[in-house]
C-alpha positions as CSV (number, residue, x, y, z in Angstrom):
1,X,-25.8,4.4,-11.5
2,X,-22.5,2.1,-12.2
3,X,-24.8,-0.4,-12.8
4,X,-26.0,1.5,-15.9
5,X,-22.6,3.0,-17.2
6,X,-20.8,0.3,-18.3
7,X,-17.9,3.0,-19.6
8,X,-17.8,4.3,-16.1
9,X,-17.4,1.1,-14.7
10,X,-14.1,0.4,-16.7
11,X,-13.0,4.1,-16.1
12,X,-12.9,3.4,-12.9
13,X,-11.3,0.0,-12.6
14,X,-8.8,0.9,-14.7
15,X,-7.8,4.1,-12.3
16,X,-8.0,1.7,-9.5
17,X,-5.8,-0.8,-11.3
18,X,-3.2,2.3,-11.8
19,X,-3.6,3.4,-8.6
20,X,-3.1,-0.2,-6.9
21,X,0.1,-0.6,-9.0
22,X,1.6,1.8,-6.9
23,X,1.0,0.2,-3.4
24,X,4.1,-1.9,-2.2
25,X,4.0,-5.1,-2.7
26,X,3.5,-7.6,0.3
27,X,6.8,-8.6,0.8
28,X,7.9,-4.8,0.6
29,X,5.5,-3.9,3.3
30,X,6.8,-6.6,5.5
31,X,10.2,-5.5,5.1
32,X,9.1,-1.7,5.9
33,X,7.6,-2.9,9.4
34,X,10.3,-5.0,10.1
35,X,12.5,-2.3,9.9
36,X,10.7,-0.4,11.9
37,X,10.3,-3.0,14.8
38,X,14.4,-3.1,14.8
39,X,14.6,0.4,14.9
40,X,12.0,1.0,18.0
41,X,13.4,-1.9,19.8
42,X,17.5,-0.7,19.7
43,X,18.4,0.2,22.8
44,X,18.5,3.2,24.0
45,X,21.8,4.5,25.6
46,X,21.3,5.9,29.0
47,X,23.1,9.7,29.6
């Protein structure tokens, strides 16, 4: 069907365009997991 809807077809790339605007970046995303890895791997004190 997109095939035949050219109109449709540039709806939706634009709202995936939008949409993918939103997404961190690469470099924000490694930050975020890196963070994560030094918070998992603090140690722990003992009680």
């Amino acid at each position: 069907r997109l095939l035949a809807d050219p109109e449709r077809r540039d709806e939706l790339r634009e709202r995936g365009v939008r949409q993918a605007a939103t997404w961190p970046t690469e470099d924000e995303t490694v930050a975020q997991v890196l963070s994560i890895y030094d918070e998992l791997t603090q140690p722990t004190p003992l009680l």
